[in-house]
VEXFI-737286 format. One record per residue: x, y, z of N, C-alpha, C in turn; residue in three letters. Coordinates in steps of 0.001 Angstrom, whole numbers, plus 524288, in hexadecimal, padded with zeros to 5 digits. Layout:
% residues N
XYZXYZXYZAla ...
***
This chain:
% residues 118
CD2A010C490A11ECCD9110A8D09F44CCAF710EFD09C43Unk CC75110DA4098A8CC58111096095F2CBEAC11022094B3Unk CBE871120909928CB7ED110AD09A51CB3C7116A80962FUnk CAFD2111E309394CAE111149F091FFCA73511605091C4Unk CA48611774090BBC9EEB11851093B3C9C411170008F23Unk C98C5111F00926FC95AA10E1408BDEC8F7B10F2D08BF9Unk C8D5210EBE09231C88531100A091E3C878B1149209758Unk C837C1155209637C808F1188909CC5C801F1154A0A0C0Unk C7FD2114750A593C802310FDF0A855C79DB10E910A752Unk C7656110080A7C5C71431107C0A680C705D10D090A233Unk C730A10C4209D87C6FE810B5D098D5C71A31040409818Unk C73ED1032D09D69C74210FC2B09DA5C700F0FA840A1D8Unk C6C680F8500A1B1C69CF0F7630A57BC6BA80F0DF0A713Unk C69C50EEA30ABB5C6C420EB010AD72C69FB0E4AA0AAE5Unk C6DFF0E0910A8F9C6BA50DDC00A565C6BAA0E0E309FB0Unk C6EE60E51D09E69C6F280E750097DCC74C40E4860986AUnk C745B0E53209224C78BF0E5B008F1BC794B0E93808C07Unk C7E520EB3908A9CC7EA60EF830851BC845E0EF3508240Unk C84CE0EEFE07E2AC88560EE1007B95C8A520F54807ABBUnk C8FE20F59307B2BC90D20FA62078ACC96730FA5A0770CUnk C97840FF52073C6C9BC60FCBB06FF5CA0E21014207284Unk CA4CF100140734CCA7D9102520776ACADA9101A207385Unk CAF0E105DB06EDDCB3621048906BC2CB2CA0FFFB06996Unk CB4DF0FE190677FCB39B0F8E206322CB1570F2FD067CCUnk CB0BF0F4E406B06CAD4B0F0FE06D6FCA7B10F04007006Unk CA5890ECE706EEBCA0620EC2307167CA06E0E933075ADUnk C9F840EC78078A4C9D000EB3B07E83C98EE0EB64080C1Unk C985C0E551081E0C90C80E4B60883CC93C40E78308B95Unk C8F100E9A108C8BC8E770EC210918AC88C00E915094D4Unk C8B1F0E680097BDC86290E38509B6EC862C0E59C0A10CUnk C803C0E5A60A365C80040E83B0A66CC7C420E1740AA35Unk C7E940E0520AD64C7BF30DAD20AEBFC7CB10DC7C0B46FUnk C77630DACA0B859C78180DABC0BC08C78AE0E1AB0BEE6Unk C78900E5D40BBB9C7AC90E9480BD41C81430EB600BDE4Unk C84260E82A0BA3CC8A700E80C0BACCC8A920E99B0B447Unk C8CBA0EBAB0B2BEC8EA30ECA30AD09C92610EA230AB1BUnk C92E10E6970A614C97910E42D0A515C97FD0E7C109F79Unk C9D060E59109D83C9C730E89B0989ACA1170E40309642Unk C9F7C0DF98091D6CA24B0DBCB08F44CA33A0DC7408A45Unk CA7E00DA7B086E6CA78A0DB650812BCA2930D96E07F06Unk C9F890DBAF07BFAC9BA70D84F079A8C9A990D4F40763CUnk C9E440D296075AAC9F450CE100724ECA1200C87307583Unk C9EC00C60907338CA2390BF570765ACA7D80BCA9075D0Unk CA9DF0BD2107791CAD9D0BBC3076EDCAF320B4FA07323Unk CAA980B31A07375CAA630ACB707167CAAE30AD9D069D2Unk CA6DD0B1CE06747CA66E0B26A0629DCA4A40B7E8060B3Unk CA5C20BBAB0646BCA7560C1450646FC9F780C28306427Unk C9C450BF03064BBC96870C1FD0646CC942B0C56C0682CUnk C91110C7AD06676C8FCD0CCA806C1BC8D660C7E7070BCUnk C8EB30CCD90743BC8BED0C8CD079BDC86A70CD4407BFCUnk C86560D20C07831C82490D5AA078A7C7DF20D1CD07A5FUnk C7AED0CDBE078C8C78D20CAAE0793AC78BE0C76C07E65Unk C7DAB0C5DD0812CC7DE60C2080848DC7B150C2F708831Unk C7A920BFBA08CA5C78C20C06F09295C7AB10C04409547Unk C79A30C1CC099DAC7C300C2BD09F18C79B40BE1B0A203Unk C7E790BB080A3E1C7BC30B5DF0A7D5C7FD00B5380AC13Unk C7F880B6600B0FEC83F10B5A60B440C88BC0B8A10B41DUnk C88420BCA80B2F6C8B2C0C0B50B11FC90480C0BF0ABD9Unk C8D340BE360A93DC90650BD990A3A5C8CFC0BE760A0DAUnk C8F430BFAC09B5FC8D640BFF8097A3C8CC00BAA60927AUnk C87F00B97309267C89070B54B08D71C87A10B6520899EUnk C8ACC0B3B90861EC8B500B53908000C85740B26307D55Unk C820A0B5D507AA6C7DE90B218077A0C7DD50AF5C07452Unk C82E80AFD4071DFC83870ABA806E77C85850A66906F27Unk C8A530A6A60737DC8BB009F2907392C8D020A0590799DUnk C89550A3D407D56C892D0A44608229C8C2C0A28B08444Unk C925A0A3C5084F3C98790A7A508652C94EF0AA7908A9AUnk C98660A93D09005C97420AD54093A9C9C4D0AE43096A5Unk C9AF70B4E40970AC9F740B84709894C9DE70BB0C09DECUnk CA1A00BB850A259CA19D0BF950A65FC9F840C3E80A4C3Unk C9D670C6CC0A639C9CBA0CC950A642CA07B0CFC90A82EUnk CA3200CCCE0AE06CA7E20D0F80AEA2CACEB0CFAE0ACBDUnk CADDC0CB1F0ACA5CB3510C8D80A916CB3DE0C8D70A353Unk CB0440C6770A252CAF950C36D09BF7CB0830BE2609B8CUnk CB24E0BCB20A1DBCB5470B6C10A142CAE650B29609FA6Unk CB1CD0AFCC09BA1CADB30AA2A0999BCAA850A7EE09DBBUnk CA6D80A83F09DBCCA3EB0A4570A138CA24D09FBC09F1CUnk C9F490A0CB09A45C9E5B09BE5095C6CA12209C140910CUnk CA0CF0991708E37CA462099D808924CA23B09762084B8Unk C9DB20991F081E1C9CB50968E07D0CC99C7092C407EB5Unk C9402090F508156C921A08D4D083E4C8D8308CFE07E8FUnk C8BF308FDF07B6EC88820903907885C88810903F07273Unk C874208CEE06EB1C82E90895E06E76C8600083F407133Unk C8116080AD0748CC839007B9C07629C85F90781F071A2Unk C8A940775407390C8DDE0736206F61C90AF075AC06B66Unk C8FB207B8806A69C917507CD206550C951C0817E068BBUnk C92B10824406D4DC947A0863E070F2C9C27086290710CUnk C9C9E08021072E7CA29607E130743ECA5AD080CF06F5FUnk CA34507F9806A31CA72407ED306491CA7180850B06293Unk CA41B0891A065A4CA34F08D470658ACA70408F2C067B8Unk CA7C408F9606DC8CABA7090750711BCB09F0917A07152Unk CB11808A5A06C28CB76508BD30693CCB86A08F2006636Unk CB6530920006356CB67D096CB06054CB94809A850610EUnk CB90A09AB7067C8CBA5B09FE3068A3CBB6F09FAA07091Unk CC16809DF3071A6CC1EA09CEF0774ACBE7D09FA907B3BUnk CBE6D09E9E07FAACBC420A21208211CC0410A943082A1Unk CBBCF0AC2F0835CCBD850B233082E9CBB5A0B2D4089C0Unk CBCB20B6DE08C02CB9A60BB0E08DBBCB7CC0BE4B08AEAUnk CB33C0C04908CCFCB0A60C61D08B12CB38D0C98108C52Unk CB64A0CEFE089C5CB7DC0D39D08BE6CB3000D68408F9AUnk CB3C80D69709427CB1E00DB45097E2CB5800DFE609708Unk CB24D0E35109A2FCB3800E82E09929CB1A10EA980A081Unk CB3340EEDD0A2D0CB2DE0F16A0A6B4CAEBF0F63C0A74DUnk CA9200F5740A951CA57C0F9E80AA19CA59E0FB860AED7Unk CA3BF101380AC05CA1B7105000B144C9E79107C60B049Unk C9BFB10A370B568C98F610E530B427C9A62112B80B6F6Unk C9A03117CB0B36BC9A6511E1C0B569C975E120730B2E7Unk C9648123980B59EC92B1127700B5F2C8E241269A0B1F8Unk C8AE7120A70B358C86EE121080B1ACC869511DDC0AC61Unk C8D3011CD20AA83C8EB611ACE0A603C91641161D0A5FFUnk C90B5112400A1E0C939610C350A303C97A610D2809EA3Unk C9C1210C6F0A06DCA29810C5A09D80CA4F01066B09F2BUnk CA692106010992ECAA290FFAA0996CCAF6C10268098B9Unk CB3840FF8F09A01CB9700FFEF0973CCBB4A0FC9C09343Unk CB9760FCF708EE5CBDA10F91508BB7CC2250FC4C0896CUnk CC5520F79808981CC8EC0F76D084C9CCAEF0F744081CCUnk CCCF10FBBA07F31CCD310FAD007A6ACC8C50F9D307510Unk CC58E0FE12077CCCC0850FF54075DECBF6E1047B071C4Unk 
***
């Protein structure tokens, strides 16, 4: 693993989000509940940021055609439910994905993800 140090543990407060760019990828870093997740930041449905989304039941939903993802898996919970009716013909576009997760920690004061191939 190749863990690397993104913020201070300090500078996520609980209920933030922060996007940061980790080698050619952008990664949330959500801090919900007091647990840190850290997800690709993009949707998997039509590649748009989810910088934006919310946290409801411990997923993340997408603001644009509100796609909801695990926080600790990435596994689908919803899939394209949004706009009504246009939502379904949307959906087909693009199968269902998981979100890439990624693995946090904290040391010494500091929050480190591991990606790959970053």
């Amino acid at each position: 693993m190749a863990w690397t140090k993104i913020l201070a543990e300090n500078a996520l407060a609980s209920g933030a989000q922060q996007v940061v760019k980790v080698g050619n990828k952008n990664i949330l870093v959500v801090n919900y509940e007091n647990q840190l997740y850290a997800v690709e930041n993009n949707c998997p449905h039509l590649k748009l940021p989810l910088k934006a989304g919310k946290i409801q039941d411990g997923a993340i939903v997408c603001s644009f055609h509100r796609s909801a993802f695990d926080l600790n898996t990435g596994e689908v919970k919803t899939w394209c439910p949004w706009p009504p009716g246009v939502g379904k013909l949307l959906s087909m576009v693009s199968q269902e994905k998981t979100l890439p997760v990624f693995p946090v920690r904290v040391e010494d004061g500091n929050i480190l993800i591991d990606v790959p191939d970053a």
